[in-house]
C-alpha positions in Angstrom: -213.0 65.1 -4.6 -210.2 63.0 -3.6 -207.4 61.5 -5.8 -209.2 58.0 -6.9 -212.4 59.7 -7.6 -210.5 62.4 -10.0 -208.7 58.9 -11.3 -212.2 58.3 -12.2 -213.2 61.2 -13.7 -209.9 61.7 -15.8 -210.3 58.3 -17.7 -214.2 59.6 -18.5 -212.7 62.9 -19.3 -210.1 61.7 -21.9 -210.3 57.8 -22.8 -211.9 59.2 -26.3 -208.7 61.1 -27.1 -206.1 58.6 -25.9 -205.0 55.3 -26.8 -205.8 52.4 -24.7 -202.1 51.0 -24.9 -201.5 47.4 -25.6 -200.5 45.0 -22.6 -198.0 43.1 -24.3 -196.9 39.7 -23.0 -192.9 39.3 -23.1 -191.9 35.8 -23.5 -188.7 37.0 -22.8 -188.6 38.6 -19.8 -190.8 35.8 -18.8 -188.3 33.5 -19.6 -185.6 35.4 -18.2 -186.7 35.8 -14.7 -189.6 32.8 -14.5 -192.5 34.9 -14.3 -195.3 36.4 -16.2 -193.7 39.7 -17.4 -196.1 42.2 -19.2 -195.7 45.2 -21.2 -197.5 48.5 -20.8 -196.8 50.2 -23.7 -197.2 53.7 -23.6 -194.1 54.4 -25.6 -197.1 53.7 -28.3 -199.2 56.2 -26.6 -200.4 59.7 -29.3 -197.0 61.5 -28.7 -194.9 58.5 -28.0 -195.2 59.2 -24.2 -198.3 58.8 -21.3 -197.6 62.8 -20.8 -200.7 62.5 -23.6 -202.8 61.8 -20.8 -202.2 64.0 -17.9 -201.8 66.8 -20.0 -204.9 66.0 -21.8 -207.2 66.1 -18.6 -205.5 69.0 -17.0 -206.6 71.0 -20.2 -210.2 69.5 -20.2 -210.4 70.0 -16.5 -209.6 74.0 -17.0 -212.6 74.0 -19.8 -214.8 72.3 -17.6 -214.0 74.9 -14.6 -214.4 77.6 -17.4 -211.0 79.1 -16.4 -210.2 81.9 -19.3 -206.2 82.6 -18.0 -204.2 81.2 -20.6 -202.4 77.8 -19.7 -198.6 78.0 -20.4 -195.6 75.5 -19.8 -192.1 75.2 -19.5 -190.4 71.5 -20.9 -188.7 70.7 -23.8 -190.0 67.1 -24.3 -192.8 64.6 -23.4 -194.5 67.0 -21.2 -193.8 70.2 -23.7 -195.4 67.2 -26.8 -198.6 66.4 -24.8 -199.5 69.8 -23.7 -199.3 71.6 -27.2 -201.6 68.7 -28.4 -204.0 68.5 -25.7 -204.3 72.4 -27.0 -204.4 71.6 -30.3 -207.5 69.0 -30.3 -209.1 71.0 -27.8 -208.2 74.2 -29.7 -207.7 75.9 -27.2 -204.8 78.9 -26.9 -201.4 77.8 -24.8 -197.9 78.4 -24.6 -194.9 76.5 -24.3 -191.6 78.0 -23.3 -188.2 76.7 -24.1 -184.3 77.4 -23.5 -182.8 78.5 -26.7 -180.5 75.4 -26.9 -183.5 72.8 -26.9 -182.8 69.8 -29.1 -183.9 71.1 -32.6 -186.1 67.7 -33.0 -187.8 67.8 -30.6 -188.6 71.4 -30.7 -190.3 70.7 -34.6 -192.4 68.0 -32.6 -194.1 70.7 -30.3 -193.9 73.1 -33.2 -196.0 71.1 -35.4 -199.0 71.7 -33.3 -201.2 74.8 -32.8 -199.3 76.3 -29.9 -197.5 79.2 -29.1 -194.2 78.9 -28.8 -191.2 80.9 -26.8 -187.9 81.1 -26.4 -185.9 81.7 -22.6 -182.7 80.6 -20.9 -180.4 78.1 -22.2 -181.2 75.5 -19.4 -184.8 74.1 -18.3 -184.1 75.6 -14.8 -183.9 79.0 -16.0 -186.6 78.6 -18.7 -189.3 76.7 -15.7 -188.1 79.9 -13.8 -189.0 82.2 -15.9 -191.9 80.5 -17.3 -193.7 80.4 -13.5 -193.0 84.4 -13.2 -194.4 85.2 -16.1 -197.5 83.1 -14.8 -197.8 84.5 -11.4 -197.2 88.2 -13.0 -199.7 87.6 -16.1 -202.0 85.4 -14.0 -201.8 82.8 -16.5 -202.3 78.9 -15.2 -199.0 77.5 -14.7 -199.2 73.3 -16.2 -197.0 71.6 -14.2 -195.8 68.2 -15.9 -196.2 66.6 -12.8 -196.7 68.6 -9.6 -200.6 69.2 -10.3 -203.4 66.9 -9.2 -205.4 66.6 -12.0 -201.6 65.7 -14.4 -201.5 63.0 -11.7 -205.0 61.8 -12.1 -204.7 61.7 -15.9 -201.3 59.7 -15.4 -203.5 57.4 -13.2 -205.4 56.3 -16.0 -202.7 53.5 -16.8 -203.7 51.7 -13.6 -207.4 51.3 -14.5 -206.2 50.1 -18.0 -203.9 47.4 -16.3 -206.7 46.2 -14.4 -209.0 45.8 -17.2 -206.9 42.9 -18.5 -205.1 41.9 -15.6 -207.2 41.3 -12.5 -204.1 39.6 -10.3 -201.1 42.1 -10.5 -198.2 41.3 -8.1 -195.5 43.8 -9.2 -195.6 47.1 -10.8 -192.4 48.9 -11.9 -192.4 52.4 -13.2 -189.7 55.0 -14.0 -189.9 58.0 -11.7 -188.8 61.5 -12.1 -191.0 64.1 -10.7 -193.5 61.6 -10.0 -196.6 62.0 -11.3 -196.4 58.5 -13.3 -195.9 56.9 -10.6 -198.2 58.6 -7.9 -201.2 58.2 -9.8 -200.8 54.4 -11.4 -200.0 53.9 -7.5 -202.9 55.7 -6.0 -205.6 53.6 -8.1 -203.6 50.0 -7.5 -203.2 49.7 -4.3 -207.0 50.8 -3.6 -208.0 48.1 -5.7 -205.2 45.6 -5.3 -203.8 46.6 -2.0 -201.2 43.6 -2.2 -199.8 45.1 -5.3 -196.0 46.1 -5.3 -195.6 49.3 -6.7 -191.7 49.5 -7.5 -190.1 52.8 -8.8 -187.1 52.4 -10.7 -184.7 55.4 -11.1 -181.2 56.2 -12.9 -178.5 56.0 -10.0 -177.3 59.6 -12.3 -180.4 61.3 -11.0 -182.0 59.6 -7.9 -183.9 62.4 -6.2 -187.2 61.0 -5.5 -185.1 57.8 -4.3 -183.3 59.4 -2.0 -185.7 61.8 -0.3 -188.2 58.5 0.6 -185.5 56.8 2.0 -184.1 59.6 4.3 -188.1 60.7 4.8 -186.9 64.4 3.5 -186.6 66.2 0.2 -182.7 65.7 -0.8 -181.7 67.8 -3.6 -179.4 66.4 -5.7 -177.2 67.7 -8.6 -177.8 65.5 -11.8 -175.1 63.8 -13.8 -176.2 63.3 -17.2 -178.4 60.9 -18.3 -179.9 58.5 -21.0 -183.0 58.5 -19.2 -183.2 62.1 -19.5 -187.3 62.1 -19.2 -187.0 61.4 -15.8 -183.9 63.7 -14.9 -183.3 66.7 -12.5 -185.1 66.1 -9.6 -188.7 67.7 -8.3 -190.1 70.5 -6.6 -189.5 70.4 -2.2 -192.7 71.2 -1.6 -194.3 69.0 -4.3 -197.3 66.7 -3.4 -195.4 63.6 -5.3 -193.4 63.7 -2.5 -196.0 62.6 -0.1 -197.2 59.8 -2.7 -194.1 58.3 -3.1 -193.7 57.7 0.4 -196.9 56.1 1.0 -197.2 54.2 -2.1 -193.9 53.0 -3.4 -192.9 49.9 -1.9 -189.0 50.2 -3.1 -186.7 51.6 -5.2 -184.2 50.2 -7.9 -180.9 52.1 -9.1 -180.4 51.5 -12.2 -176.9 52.5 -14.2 -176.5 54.3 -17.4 -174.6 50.8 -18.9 -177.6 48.8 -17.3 -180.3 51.7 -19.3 -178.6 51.0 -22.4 -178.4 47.3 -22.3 -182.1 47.4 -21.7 -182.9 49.8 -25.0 -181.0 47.4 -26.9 -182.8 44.3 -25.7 -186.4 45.5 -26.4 -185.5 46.3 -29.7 -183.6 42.6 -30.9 -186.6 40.7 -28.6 -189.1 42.9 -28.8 -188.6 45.0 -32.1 -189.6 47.8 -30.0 -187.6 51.7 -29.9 -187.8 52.7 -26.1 -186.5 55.8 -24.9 -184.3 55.9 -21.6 -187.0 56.5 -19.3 -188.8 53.3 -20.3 -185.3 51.5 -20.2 -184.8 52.4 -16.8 -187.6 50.0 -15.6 -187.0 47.3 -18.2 -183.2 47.6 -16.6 -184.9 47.0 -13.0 -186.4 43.7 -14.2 -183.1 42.9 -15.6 -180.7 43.6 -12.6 -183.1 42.0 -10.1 -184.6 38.7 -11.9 -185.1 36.4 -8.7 -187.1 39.0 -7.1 -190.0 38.1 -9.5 -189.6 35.0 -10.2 -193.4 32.8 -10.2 -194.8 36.6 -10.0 -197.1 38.3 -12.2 -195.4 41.9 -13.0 -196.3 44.6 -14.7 -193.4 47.2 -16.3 -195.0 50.5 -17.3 -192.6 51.0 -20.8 -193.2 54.8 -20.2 -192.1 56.7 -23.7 -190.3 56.2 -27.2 -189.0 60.0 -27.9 -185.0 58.8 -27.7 -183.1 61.6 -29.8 -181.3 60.2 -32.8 -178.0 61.2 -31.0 -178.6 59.1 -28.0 -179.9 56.2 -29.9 -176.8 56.0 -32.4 -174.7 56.4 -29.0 -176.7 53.2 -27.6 -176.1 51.5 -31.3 -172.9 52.1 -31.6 -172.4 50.7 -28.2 -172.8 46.8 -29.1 -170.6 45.0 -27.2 -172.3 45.4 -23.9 -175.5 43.7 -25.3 
């Protein structure tokens, strides 16, 4: 089965469980750059994040292949959140690992659903380590959060929603971090709207994905911190994202960490919206580059909501660069 038929078979598989997520009209991003600018708002997605949806079919597809090895992950946020409740509804035994200093919050998020939970590390490198040995050891199934074909196919399930309501798409912007987001809204569009832009927008803190398109080879580059830090630190070398990117992403934007900032501010006095960084990454890219879509229809995939409390009073507290 190839990618746009498992596209297919993910939004059968899971579109009872998930929210279709409204495609909300911005007047002012319209306004702002002359265009038609829409919302997809997945920061209102079950879990405040489309994780929901590729970790929802990966579980379903191991029921349906009646795999008994116990699925496990490593992540301490949107990916972590959609996998323990994709084992919850389908009650179903998992297990997420996490380094001991994981943000307290966000740990009582996983926590309050039916998974196992355990602690390794005191970094997500050395926990996602850890967490693969154990798997190849214990023959457990390893979940990716983005390196897996069917986390991809569920993530594609955005694209057949966009087209639902939107038959003539010009633009398409979406955060990218290990790419899965990106690789399977792209993998749908451009087979059904092959004129389609599909733009990934990246922090210019952590622009792996970026970088290794451009030079055509996997760059590995060391992270500076991030507000965006859904989409930090990078992806695996030998990772089939890679492969997708290049084919299907037209360009890339840069955006900075002032520029992220600006744009989490900005959705919540026009839009009364709380975006995480992720999502402001791509509202930023909008933003920084108005003429480019200008008497364009364009699409911005608003990808979580799961900001820490922390990060948002730092963005806050940060007024005068609104």
């Amino acid at each position: 089965m190839n990618l746009l038929q498992e596209i297919d078979s993910a939004y059968r598989r899971i579109k009872s469980d998930i929210l279709h997520t409204p495609l909300l009209y911005s007047n002012w991003l319209s306004d702002y750059c002359e265009g038609d600018i829409y919302l997809k708002m997945e920061s209102e997605q079950i879990t405040g994040s489309f994780k929901a949806r590729g970790s929802l079919n990966k579980l379903k597809w191991i029921q349906d292949q009646q795999l008994d090895a116990l699925p496990v992950t490593a992540s301490t946020g949107n990916h972590g959140l959609g996998f323990a409740r994709a084992c919850d509804l389908l009650d179903i035994n998992g297990k997420v690992f996490l380094p001991h200093n994981a943000v307290s919050s966000k740990v009582e998020s996983i926590r309050a659903y039916d998974v196992e939970l355990e602690f390794h590390g005191d970094d997500p490198y050395t926990t996602e380590t850890y967490t693969r040995e154990q798997a190849e050891e214990k023959d457990w199934i390893y979940v990716s959060p983005y390196n897996d074909r069917q986390i991809i196919a569920g993530q594609g399930t955005i694209g057949i929603e966009i087209l639902e309501e939107l038959s003539d798409v010009d633009n398409i912007l979406a955060t990218v971090g290990g790419g899965g987001l990106i690789s399977g809204i792209g993998t749908y569009i451009k087979h059904q709207s092959a004129g389609t832009k599909i733009i990934g927008c990246q922090p210019e803190n952590s622009p792996e994905m970026t970088m290794s398109v451009r030079t055509g080879e996997y760059q590995e580059i060391t992270s500076k911190p991030t507000l965006s830090d859904g989409s930090a630190g990078g992806f695996e070398r030998n990772s089939v994202t890679f492969d997708l990117c290049k084919k299907l992403v037209d360009d890339f934007i840069l955006i900075s960490e002032d520029e992220i900032a600006n744009a989490i501010r900005s959705m919540i006095k026009h839009h009364s919206k709380l975006v995480e960084g992720s999502a402001g990454v791509a509202i930023a890219s909008l933003l920084k580059h108005p003429g480019r879509f200008s008497n364009q229809t364009t699409v911005i995939v608003v990808c979580g909501a799961n900001i820490s409390s922390d990060k948002l009073q730092s963005v806050l507290c940060d007024t005068d660069k609104s």
